[in-house]
C-alpha positions in Angstrom: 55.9 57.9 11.8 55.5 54.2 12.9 58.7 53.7 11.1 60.9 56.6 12.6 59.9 55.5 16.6 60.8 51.7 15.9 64.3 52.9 14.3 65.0 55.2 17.7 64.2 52.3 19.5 66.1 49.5 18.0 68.9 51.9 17.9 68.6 53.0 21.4 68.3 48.9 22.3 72.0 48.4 20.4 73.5 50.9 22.1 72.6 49.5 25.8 73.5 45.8 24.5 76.7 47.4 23.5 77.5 49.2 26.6 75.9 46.5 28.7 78.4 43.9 26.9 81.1 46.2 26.7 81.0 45.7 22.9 81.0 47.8 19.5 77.9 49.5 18.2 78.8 47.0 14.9 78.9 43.8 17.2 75.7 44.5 19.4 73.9 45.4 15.9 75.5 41.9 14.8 73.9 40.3 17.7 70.4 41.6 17.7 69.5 41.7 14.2 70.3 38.2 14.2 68.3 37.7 17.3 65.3 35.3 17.8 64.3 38.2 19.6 65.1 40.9 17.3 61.9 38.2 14.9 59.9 39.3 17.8 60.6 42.7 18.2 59.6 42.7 14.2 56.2 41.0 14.6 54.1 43.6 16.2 51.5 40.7 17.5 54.1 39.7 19.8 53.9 42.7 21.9 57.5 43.1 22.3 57.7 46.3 20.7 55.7 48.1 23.5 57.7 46.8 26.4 60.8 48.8 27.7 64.3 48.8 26.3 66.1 47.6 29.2 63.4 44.5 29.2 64.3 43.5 25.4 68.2 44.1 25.9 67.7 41.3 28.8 65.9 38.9 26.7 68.2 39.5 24.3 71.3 38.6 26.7 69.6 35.6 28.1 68.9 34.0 24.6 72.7 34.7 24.1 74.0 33.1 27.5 71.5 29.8 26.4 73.0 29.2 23.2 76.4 28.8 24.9 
């Protein structure tokens, strides 16, 4: 069950990265798996997985905008 409500999430977080970037489903997947937040999101001490979807698409943007 764990499994299933953390899938729905991640995918639901991809496809507001992708619309919020104006990107493919593909490239926002791209970008978050390979996210120092998408480590987070997978270490359920961090917390991260409880906050909101809109919260972890930001952090995801802003670790993007600081690596360029």
């Amino acid at each position: 069950m764990r499994d299933q409500v953390l899938w729905r999430k991640t995918a639901r977080i991809i496809t507001i990265l992708a619309d919020r970037l104006s990107i493919s489903q593909e490239r926002a997947m791209d970008i978050f798996y390979n996210s120092h937040t998408f480590e987070l999101f997978n270490d359920p001490e961090s917390g991260l997985q409880l906050l909101g979807d809109e919260y972890i698409v930001n952090d995801v943007i802003t670790e993007l905008a600081n690596r360029q």
